[in-house]
C-alpha positions as CSV (number, residue, x, y, z in Angstrom):
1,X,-23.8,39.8,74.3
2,X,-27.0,38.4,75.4
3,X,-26.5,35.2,77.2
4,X,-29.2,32.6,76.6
5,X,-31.6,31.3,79.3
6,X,-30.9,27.8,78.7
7,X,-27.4,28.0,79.0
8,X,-27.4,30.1,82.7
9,X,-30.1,27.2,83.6
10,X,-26.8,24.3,82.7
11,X,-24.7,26.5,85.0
12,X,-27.2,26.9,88.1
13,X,-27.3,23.1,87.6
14,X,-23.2,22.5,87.7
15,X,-23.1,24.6,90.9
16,X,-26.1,22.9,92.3
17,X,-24.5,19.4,91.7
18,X,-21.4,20.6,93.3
19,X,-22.8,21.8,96.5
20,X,-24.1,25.5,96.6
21,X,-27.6,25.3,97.9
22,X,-28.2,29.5,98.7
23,X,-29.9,31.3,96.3
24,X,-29.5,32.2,92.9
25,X,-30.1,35.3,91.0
26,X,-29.2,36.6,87.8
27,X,-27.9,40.1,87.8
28,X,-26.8,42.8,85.1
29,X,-28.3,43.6,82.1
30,X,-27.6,40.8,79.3
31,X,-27.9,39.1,82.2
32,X,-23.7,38.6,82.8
33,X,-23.9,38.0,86.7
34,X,-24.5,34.8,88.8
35,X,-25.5,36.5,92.1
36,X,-24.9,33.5,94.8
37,X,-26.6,34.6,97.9
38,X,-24.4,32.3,100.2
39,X,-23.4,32.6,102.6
40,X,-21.0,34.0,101.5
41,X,-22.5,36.3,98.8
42,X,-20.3,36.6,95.8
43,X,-20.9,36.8,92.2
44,X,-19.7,34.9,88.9
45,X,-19.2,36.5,86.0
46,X,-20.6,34.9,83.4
47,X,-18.8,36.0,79.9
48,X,-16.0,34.3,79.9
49,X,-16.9,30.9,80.3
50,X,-19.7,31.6,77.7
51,X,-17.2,32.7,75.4
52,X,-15.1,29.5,76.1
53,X,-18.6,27.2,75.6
54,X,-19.0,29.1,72.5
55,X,-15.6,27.9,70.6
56,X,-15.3,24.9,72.4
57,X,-16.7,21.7,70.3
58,X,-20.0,20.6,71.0
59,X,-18.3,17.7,72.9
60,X,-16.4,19.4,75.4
61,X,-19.3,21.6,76.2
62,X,-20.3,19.6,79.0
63,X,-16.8,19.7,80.6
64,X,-16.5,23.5,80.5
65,X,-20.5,24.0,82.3
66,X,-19.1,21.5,85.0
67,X,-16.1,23.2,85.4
68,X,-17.8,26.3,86.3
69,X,-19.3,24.4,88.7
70,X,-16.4,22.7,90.3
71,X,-13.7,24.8,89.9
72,X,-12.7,26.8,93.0
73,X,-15.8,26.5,94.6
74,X,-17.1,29.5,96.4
75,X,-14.3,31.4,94.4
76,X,-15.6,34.5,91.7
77,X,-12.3,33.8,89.9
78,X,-12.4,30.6,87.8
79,X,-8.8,28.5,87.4
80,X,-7.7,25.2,86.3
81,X,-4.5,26.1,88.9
82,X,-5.3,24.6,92.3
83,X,-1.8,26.5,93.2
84,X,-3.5,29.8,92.0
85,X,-4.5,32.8,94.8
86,X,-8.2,33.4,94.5
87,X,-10.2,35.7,96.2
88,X,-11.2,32.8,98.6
89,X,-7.6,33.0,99.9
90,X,-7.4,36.8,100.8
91,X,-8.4,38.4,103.7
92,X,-11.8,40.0,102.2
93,X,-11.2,42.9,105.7
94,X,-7.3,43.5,104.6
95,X,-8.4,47.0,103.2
96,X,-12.1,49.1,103.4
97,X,-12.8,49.7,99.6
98,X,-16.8,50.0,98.3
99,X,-18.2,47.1,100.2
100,X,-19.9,45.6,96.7
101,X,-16.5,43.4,95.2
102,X,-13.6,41.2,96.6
103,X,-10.5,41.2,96.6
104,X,-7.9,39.5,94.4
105,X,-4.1,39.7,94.2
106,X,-2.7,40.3,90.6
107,X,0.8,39.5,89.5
108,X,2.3,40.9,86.4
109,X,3.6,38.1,84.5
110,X,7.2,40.5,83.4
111,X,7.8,41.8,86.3
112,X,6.3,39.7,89.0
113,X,4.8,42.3,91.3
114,X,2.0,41.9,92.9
115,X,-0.8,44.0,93.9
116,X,-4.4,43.8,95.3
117,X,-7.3,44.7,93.1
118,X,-10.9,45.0,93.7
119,X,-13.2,43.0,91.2
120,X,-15.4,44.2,89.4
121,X,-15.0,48.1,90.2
122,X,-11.1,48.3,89.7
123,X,-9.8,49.8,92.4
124,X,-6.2,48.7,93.0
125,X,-3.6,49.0,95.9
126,X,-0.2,49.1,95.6
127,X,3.2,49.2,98.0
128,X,1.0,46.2,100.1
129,X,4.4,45.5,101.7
130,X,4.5,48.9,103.7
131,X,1.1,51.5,103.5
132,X,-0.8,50.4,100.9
133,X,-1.7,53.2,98.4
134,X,-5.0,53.2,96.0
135,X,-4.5,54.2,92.6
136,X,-7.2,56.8,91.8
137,X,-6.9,55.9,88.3
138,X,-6.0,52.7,87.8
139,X,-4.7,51.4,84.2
140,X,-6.2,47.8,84.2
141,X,-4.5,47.2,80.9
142,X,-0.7,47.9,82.3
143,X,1.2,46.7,85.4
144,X,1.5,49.3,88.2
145,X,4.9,49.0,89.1
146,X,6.3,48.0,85.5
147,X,4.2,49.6,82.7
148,X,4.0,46.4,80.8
149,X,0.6,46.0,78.8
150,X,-1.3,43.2,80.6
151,X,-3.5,40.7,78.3
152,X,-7.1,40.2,80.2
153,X,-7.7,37.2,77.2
154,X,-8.3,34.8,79.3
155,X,-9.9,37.0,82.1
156,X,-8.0,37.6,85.7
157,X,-7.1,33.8,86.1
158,X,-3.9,34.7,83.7
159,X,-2.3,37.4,86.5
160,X,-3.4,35.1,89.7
161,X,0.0,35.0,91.5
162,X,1.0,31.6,93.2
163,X,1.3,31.5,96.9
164,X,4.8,31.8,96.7
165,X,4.4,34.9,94.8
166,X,2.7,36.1,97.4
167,X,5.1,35.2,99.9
168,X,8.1,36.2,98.4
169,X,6.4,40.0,97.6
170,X,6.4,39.8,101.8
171,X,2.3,39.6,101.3
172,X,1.8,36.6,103.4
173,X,-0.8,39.1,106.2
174,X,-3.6,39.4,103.2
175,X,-3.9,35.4,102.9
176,X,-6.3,33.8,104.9
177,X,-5.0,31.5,107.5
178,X,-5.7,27.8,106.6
C-alpha cells in the first residue's frame, strides 16, 4: 500500500510538535518506515496508523496524526496504555540479536506468558526467567508456550504485557531501571 506524501509530511509534523528534533528519513519501499535518527535511532512503522486514519472519520483524523506524535514518545510501539511495556522500558543490551530492531516483551492474552521478541525481524526468546532460548523458527501467529493463535489486528500494542506481567513472569532484570 503506497502511503501518500502528504500524509508522512502530517506525521513528521506531530512528532516535530511533540519534541523530536533529530532527523527524519523515510525508509522501505512504499515508503512504510519513519527512520528517526535520534538519538536514539529507532523506527515507526507506518501501516498501522495509516490504516486507522483511513477508516477513521474525517474528523478524528487529526487526533489519530497527533497521537502518533504523542503517544509514547521515543517508543516504536504505539499505545493508548500508559501501563503498557514498550520497548522504551526494556533493556535494549538484555540479549545480542541482529543489532538493526528492539526489543519488546509480548504477552499471550490466554495464557499470560511472556516472552521477548525482536521487532521487525522476529526473532523471539523464550524461558527469560532462567537461559533464555531463541526460537529459530518462530510462529508469530501462535503463543510460544501455549499454542494459541495470536491476533496482530491491532498490531503488537494488543500482546504488550503490563509491568506487573512482567514482574510476576520473574522478568523484572529486562526492564529498565526508572
Amino acid at each position: 500500500m503506497k502511503i501518500p506524501d502528504s500524509f508522512v509530511e502530517q506525521l513528521i509534523a506531530a512528532l516535530r510538535r511533540h519534541g523530536e528534533s533529530g532527523d527524519v528519513r523515510l525508509m522501505g519501499p512504499t515508503p512504510d518506515l519513519l527512520e528517526l535518527r535520534g538519538p536514539p535511532k529507532r523506527g515507526r512503522y507506518l501501516p498501522d496508523v495509516y490504516k486507522r486514519w483511513l477508516r477513521a472519520p474525517a474528523a478524528e483524523r487529526d487526533a489519530i496524526v497527533d497521537e502518533f506524535g504523542r503517544l509514547r514518545f521515543g517508543s516504536n510501539v504505539m499505545t493508548a496504555d500508559a501501563g503498557a511495556v514498550t520497548d522504551v522500558d526494556i533493556r535494549q543490551d538484555a540479549i545480542a540479536c541482529c543489532g538493526d530492531g528492539v526489543f519488546v516483551l509480548l504477552c499471550c492474552p490466554a495464557c499470560r506468558a511472556v516472552w521477548l521478541h525482536c521487532e521487525p525481524n522476529g526473532h523471539s526468546w523464550v524461558d527469560l526467567t532462567t537461559t533464555p532460548r531463541k526460537l529459530e523458527r518462530p510462529r508469530a501467529d501462535k503463543c510460544p508456550s501455549c499454542g494459541k493463535a495470536l491476533r496482530f489486528d491491532e498490531g503488537l500494542a494488543a500482546l504488550l504485557p503490563a509491568r506487573e506481567d512482567v514482574l510476576a513472569a520473574g522478568l523484572e532484570r529486562y526492564l529498565v531501571q526508572r
